[in-house]
TORZA-56943 format. One line per field, with one value per residue (C-alpha): residue in one letter; x, y, z; residue number from 1. Coordinates in pm, 1 decimal, always signed. Example, Ala and Ser with C-alpha at 12.3 -4.5 7.8 and 13.67 -1.06 7.14 Angstrom:
2
aa: c(a, s)
xx: c(+1230.0, +1367.0)
yy: c(-450.0, -106.0)
zz: c(+780.0, +714.0)
i: c(1, 2)
***
This chain:
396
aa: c(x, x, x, x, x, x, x, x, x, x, x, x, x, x, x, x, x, x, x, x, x, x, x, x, x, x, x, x, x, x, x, x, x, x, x, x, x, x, x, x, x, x, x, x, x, x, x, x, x, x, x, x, x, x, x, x, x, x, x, x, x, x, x, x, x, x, x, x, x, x, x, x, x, x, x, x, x, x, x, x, x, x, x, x, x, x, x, x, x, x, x, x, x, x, x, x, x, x, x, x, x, x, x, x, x, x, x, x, x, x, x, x, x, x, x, x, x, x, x, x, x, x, x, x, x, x, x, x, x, x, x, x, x, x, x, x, x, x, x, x, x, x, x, x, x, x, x, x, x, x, x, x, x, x, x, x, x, x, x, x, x, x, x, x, x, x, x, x, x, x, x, x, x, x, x, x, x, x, x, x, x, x, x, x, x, x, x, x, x, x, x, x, x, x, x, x, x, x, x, x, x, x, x, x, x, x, x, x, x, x, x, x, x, x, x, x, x, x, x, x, x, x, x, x, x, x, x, x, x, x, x, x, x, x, x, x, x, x, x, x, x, x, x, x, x, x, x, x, x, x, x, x, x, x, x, x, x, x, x, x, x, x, x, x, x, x, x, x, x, x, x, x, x, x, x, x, x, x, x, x, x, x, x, x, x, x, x, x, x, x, x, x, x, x, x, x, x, x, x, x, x, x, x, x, x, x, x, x, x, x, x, x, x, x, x, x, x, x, x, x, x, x, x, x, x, x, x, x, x, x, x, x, x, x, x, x, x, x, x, x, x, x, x, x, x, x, x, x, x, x, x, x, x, x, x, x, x, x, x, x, x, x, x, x, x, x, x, x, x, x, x, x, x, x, x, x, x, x, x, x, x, x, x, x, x, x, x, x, x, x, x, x, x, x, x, x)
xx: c(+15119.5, +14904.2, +15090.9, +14734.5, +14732.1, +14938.5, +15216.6, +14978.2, +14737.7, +14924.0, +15102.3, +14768.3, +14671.2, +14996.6, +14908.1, +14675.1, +14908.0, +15186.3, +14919.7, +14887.9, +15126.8, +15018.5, +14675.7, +14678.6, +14708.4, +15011.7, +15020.3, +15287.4, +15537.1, +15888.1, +15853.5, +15626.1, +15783.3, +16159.5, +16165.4, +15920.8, +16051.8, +15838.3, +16056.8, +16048.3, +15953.4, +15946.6, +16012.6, +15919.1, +16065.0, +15934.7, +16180.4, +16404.3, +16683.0, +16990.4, +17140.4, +16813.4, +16789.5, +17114.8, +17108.1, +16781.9, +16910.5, +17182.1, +16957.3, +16746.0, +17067.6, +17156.2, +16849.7, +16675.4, +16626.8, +16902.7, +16667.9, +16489.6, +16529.6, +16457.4, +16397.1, +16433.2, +16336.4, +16413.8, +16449.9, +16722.7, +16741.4, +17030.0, +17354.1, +17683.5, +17735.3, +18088.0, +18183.6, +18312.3, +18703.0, +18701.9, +18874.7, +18621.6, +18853.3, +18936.4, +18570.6, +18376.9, +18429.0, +18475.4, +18594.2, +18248.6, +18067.9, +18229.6, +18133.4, +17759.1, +17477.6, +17270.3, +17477.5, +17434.9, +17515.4, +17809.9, +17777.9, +18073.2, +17788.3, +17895.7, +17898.2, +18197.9, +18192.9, +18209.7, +18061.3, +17740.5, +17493.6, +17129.8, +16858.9, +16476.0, +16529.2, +16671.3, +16551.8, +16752.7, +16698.4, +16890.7, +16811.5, +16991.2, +16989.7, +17147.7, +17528.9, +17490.0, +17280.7, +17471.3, +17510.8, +17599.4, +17389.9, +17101.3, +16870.8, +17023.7, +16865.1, +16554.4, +16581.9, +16591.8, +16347.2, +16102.6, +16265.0, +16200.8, +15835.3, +15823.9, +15961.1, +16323.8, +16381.0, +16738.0, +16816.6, +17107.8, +17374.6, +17706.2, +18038.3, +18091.2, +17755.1, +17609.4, +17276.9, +17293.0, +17082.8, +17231.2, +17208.2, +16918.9, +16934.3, +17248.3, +17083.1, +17148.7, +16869.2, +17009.9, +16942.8, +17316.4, +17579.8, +17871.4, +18123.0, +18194.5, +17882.8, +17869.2, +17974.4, +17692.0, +17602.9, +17507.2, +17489.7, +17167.8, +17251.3, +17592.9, +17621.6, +17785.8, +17767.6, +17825.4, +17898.2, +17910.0, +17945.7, +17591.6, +17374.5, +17468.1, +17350.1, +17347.7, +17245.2, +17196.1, +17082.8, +16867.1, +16860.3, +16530.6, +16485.5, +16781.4, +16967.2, +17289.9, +17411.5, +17437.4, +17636.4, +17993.0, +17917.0, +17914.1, +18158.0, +18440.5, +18683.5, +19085.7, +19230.0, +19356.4, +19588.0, +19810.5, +19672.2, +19731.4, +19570.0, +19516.1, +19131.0, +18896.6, +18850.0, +18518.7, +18538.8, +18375.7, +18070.3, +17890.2, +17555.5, +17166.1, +16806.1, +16586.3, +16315.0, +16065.6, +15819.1, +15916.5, +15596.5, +15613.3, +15975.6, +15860.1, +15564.8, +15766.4, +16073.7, +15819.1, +15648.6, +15904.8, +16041.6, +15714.5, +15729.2, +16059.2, +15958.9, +15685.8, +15900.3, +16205.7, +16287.8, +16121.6, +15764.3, +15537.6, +15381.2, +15506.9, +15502.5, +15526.7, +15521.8, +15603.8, +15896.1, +15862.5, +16110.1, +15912.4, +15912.3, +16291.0, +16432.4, +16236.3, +16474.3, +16759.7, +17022.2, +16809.5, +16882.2, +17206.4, +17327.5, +17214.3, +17357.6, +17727.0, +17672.0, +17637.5, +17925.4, +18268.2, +18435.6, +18293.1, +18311.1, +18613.0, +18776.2, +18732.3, +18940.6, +19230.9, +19604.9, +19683.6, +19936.1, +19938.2, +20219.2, +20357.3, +20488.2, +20218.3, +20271.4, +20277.8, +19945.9, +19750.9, +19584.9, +19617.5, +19581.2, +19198.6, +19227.3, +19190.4, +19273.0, +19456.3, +19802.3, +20039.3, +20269.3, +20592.9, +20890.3, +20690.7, +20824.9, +20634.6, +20465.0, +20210.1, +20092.4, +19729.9, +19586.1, +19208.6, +19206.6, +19502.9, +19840.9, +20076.1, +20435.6, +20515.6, +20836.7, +20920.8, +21171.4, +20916.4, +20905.4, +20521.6, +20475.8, +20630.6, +20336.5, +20086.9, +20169.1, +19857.6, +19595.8, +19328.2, +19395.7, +19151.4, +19220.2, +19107.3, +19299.3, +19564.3, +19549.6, +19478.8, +19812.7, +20034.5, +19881.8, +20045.1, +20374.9, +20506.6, +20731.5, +20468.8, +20514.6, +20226.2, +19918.3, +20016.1, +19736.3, +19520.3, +19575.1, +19602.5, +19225.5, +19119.4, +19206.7, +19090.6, +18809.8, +18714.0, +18546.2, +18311.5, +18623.3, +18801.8, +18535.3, +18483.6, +18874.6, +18782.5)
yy: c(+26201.7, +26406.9, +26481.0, +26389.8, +26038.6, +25713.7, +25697.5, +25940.6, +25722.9, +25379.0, +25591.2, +25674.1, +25288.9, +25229.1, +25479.4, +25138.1, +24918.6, +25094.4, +25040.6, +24725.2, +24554.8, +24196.5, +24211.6, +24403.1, +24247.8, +24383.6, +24513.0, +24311.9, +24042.1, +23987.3, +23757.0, +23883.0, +24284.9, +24177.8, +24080.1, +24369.2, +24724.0, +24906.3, +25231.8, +25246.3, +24948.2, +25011.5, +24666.7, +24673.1, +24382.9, +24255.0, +24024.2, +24122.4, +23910.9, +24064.9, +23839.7, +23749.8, +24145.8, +24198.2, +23928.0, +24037.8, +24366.4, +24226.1, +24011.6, +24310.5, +24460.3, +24164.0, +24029.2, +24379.1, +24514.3, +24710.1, +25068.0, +25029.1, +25230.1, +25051.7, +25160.9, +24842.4, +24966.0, +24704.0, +24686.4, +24426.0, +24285.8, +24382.3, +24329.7, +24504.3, +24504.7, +24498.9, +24646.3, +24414.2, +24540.6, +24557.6, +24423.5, +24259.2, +24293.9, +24662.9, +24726.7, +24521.9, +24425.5, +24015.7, +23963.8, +24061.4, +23894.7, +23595.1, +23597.8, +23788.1, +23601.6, +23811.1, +23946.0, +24083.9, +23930.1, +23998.0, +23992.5, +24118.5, +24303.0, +24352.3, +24653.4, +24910.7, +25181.0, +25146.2, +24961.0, +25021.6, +24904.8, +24798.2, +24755.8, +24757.2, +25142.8, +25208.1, +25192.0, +25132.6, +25210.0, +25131.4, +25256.9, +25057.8, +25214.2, +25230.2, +25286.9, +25587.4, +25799.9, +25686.4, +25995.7, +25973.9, +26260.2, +26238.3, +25983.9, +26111.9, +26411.1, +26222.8, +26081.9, +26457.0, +26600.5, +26379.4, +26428.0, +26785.1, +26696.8, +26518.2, +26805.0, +26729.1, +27054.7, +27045.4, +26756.3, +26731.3, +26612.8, +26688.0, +26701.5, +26316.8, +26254.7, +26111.1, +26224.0, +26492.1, +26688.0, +26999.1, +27199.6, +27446.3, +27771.4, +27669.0, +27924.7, +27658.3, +27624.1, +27407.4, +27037.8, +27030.9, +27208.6, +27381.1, +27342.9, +27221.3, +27119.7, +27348.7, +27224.9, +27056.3, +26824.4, +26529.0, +26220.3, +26026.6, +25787.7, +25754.8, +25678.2, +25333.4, +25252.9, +24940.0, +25008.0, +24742.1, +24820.7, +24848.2, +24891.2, +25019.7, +25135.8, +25370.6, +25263.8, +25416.1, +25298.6, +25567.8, +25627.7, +25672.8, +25530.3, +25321.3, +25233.2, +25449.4, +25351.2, +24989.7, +25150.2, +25286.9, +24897.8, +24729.7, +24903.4, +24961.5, +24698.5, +24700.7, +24534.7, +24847.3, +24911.5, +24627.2, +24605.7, +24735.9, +24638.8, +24739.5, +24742.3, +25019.7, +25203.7, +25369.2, +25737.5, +25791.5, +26096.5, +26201.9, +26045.8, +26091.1, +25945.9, +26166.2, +26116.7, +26041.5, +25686.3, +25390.1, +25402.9, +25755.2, +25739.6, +25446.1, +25619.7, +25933.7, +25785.0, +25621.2, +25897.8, +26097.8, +25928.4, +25903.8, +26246.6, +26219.6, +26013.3, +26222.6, +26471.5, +26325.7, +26018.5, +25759.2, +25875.8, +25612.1, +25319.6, +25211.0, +24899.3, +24861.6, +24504.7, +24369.9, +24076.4, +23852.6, +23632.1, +23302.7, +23480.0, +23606.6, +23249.2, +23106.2, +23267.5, +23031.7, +23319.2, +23495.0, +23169.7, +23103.4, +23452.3, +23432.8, +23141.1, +23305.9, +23573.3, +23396.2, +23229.5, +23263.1, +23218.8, +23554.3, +23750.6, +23640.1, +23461.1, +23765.7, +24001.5, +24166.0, +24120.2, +24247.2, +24341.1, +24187.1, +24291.9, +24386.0, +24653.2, +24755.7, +24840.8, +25162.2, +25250.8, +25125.7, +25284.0, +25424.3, +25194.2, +25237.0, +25336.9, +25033.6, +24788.2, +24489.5, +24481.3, +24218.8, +24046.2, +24257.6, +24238.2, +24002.3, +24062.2, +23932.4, +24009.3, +23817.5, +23898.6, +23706.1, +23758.7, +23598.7, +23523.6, +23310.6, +23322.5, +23386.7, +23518.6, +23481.3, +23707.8, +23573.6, +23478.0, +23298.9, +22911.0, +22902.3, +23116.9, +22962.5, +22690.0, +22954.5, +22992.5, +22817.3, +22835.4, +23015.6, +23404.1, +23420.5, +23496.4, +23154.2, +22963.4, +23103.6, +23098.0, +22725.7, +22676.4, +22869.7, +22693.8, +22353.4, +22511.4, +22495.9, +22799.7, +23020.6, +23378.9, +23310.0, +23510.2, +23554.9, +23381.8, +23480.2, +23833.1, +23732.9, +23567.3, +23879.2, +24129.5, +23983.9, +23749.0, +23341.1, +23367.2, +23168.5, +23199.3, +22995.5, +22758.3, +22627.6, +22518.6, +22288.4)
zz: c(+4245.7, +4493.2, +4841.3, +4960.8, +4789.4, +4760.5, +5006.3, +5282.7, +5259.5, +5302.2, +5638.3, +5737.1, +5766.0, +5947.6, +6250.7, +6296.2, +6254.9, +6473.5, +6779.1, +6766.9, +6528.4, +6710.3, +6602.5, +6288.5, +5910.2, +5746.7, +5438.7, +5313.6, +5403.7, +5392.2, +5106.1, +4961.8, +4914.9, +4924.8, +4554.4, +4382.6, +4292.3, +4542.1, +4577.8, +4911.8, +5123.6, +5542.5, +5716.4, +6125.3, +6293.4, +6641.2, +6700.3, +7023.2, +6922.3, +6804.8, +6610.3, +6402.2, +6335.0, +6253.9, +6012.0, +5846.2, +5810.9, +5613.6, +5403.6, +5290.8, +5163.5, +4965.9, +4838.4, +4774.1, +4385.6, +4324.7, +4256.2, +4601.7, +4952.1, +5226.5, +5601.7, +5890.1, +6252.0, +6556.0, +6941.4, +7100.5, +7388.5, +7631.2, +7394.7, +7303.4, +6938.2, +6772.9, +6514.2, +6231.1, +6289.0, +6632.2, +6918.7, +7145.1, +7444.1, +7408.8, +7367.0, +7650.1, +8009.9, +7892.3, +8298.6, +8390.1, +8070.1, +8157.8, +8565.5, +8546.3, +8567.8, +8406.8, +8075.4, +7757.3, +7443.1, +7279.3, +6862.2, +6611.4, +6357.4, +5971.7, +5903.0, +6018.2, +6311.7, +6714.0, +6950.3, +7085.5, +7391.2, +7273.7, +7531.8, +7507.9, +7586.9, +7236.2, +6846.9, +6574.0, +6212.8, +5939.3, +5536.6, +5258.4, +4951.6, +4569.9, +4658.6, +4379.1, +4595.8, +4930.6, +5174.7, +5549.3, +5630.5, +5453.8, +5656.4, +5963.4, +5898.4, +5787.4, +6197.3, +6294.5, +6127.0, +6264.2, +6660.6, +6595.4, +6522.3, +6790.1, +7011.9, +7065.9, +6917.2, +7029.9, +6744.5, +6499.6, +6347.7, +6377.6, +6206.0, +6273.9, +6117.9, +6464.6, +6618.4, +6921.5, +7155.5, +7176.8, +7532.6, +7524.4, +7422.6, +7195.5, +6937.1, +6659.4, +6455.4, +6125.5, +6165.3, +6043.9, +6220.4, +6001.2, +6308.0, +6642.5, +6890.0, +7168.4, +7524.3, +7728.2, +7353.7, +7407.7, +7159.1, +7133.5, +6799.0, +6651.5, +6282.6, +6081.3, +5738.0, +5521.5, +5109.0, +4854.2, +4479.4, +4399.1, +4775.7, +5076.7, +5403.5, +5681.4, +6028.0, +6393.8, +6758.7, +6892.4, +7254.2, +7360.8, +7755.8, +7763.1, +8060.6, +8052.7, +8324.7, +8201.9, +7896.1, +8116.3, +8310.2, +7987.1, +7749.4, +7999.9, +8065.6, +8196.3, +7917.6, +7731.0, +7938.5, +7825.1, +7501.8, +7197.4, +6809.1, +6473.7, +6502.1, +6480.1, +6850.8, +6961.8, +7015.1, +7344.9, +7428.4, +7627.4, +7568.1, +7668.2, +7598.6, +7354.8, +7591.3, +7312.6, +7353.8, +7108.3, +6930.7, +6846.1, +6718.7, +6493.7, +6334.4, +6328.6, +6181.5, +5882.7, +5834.1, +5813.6, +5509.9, +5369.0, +5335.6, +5149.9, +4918.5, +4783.9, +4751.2, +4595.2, +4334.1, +4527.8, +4464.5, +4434.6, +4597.6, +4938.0, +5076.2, +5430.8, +5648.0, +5983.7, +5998.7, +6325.2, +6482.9, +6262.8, +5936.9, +5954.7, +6040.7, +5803.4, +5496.3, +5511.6, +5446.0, +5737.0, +5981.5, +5851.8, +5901.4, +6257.5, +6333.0, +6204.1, +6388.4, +6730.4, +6698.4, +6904.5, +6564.3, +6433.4, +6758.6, +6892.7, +6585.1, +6359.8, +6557.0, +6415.3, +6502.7, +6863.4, +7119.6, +7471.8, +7678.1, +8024.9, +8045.6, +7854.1, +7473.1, +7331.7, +7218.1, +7527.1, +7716.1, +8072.2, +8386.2, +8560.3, +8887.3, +9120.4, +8822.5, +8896.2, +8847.7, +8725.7, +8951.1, +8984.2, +8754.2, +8496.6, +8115.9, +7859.7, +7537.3, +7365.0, +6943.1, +6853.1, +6512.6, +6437.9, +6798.5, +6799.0, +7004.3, +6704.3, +6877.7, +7242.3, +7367.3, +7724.5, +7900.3, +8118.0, +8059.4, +8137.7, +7869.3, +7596.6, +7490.4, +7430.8, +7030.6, +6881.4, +7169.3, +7195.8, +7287.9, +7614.3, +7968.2, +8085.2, +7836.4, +7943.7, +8301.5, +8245.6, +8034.3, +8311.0, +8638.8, +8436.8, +8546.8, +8890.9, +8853.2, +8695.1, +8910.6, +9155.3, +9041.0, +8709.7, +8544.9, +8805.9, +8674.0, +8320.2, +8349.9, +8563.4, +8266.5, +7983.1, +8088.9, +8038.6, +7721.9, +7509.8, +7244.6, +7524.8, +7627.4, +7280.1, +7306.6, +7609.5)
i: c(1, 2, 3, 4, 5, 6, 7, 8, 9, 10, 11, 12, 13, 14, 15, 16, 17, 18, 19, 20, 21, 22, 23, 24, 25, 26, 27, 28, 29, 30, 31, 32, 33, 34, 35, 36, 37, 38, 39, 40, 41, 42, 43, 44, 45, 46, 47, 48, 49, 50, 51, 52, 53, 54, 55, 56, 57, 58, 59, 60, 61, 62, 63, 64, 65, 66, 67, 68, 69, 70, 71, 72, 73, 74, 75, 76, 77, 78, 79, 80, 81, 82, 83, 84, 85, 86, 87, 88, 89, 90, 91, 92, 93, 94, 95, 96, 97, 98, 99, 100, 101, 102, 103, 104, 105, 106, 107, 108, 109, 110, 111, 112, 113, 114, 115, 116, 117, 118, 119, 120, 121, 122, 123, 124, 125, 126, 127, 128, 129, 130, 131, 132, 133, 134, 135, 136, 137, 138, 139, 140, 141, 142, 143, 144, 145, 146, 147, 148, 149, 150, 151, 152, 153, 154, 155, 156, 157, 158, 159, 160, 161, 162, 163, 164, 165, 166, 167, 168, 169, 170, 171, 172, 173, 174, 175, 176, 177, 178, 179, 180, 181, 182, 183, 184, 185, 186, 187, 188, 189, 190, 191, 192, 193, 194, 195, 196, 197, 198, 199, 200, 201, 202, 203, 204, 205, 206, 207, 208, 209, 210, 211, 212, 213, 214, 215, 216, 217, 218, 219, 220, 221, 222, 223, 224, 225, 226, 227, 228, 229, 230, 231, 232, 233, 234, 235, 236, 237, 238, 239, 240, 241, 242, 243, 244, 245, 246, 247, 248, 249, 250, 251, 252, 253, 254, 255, 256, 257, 258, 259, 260, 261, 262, 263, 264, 265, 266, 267, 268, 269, 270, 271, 272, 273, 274, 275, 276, 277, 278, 279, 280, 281, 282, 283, 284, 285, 286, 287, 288, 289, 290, 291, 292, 293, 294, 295, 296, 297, 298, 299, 300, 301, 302, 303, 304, 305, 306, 307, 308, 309, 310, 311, 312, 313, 314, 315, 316, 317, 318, 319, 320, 321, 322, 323, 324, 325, 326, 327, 328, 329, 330, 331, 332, 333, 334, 335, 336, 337, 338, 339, 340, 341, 342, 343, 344, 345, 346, 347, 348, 349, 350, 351, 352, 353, 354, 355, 356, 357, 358, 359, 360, 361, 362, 363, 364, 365, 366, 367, 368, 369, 370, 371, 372, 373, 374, 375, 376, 377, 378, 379, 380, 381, 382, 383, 384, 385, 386, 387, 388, 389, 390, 391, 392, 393, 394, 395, 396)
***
């Protein structure tokens, strides 16, 4: 195939499209290019809602032909996304979530990696692919290539396979770098991944105007000081917005693989369509996905087997400054698995009822203030550090 036919042309049409996706006739739809063998097949979602993207996402890797590639670009709104084994109260401030008016959602996604913040401010792509040709740095530098078109010539990826701006006049010109980032590097997409036997993908959350300081507000809570788990932890960085507009990181993004399709083993026709908020809900695994993923049972009820303990277990983490503390010479130590109280170790009487209930902050609290000889405070502190939860409201 001509470079200057076929796939050129369809991204030519798109530049349309990409202006005014409302008002513009897509080439495809979801139904319609889901089932074919189109090589590569772009899907641009304008639906805000996390949990209906994250859920399409999924469906396109498990209804998708087995040969395809597919590219899925999406904005949230406001909402800190789990990873699937993480510990929601290691990774969020649940105190505030549970007190702000104004908060974020909170969703456990499916695939692995850390947590991340999505607002309106950020993109995120994800490419599912044949599990054969799976590589974690392949469409991350597909994401570079086309920030360095669009002049972030500072782009690339580094060691951990995450996206970074690199300080300028770092003198680092590959789009991969061999060894450590220099100082000053800042991250602008980190990298997760979900593999199945035969399809897989690779996805990112690019930070393009986001609100960073809503990121340290979000993400940082007190409860790792007294707790301890077997989940996967985030590794924190230093982070910063590309600076380059939404709908010129789309177009670039899709044109950018485009390109690589011409010039590797997915040349051929592509098939490109916008997925709104109607069409995704109306796929029953779509809608029934969503629903899942709302729920306290995933977020909270998903959550692998933890530590909660004063003094605080080994493992934790160190006490914030200005943190609350727990009422002097308290003892206990509390185990939860699947967000469940499995093993209490106190030689507290209020504390001995827990194994059953609900592991959340106002649960527990609740439970304790039954008991006159509770140390005073304690559940006061105990709701204070790991928050009154939707987990714990659904036990009501």
């Amino acid at each position: 195939m001509s470079p200057s036919r076929g796939p050129l042309l369809r991204h030519r049409h798109l530049h349309l499209h990409l202006r005014t996706p409302h008002h513009s006739r897509p080439l495809s739809t979801l139904r319609t290019l889901l089932p074919t063998t189109t090589r590569l097949q772009i899907y641009l979602s304008t639906s805000t809602t996390p949990a209906t993207n994250l859920s399409l996402e999924h469906h396109l890797l498990t209804a998708s032909h087995p040969s395809t590639t597919l590219l899925l670009l999406y904005t949230n709104t406001p909402s800190i996304i789990l990873g699937r084994n993480q510990n929601p109260w290691l990774e969020a401030n649940l105190p505030l979530l549970g007190t702000s008016t104004t908060t974020p959602t909170l969703l456990r996604r499916r695939s692995g990696g850390g947590t991340v913040f999505h607002d309106l401010g950020n993109v995120n792509y994800s490419v599912t692919m044949p599990t054969a040709v799976f590589d974690r740095d392949r469409h991350a530098l597909v994401v570079v290539r086309a920030l360095r078109r669009l002049g972030a010539a500072e782009a690339a990826v580094n060691k951990r396979h995450d996206i970074v701006l690199l300080p300028a006049g770092a003198g680092v010109e590959g789009e991969k770098l061999a060894g450590e980032a220099p100082e000053g590097t800042r991250k602008v997409s980190g990298s997760a991944y979900k593999l199945t036997r035969a399809r897989s993908y690779h996805h990112g959350t690019m930070l393009l105007s986001a609100a960073l300081g809503e990121v340290g507000v979000w993400l940082r809570g007190v409860a790792g000081a007294w707790v301890s788990g077997r989940g996967v932890g985030s590794v924190r960085s230093a982070v910063a917005n590309v600076g380059v507009g939404r709908e010129a990181f789309v177009r670039g993004v899709v044109e950018e693989m485009g390109r690589e399709a011409m010039e590797g083993e997915l040349a051929g026709e592509v098939g490109v369509c916008y997925v709104s908020e109607e069409e995704a809900l109306a796929v029953s695994e779509i809608r029934k996905g969503a629903e899942e993923l709302k729920s306290a049972q995933w977020t909270y009820g998903q959550t692998p087997q933890l530590t909660f303990s004063v003094p605080a277990p080994e493992g934790a983490s160190e006490v914030p400054e200005g943190a609350p503390q727990p009422p002097e010479g308290v003892r206990f130590s509390i185990t939860a698995n699947k967000g469940v109280v499995e093993k209490v170790e106190s030689d507290l009487e209020c504390m001995q009822g827990l194994v059953g209930l609900r592991f959340d902050g106002g649960v527990i609290n609740d439970y304790i203030s039954t008991f006159g000889d509770a140390p005073e405070g304690l559940g006061e502190w105990v709701e204070g550090v790991l928050g009154r939860t939707e987990w714990g409201k659904g036990a009501e």
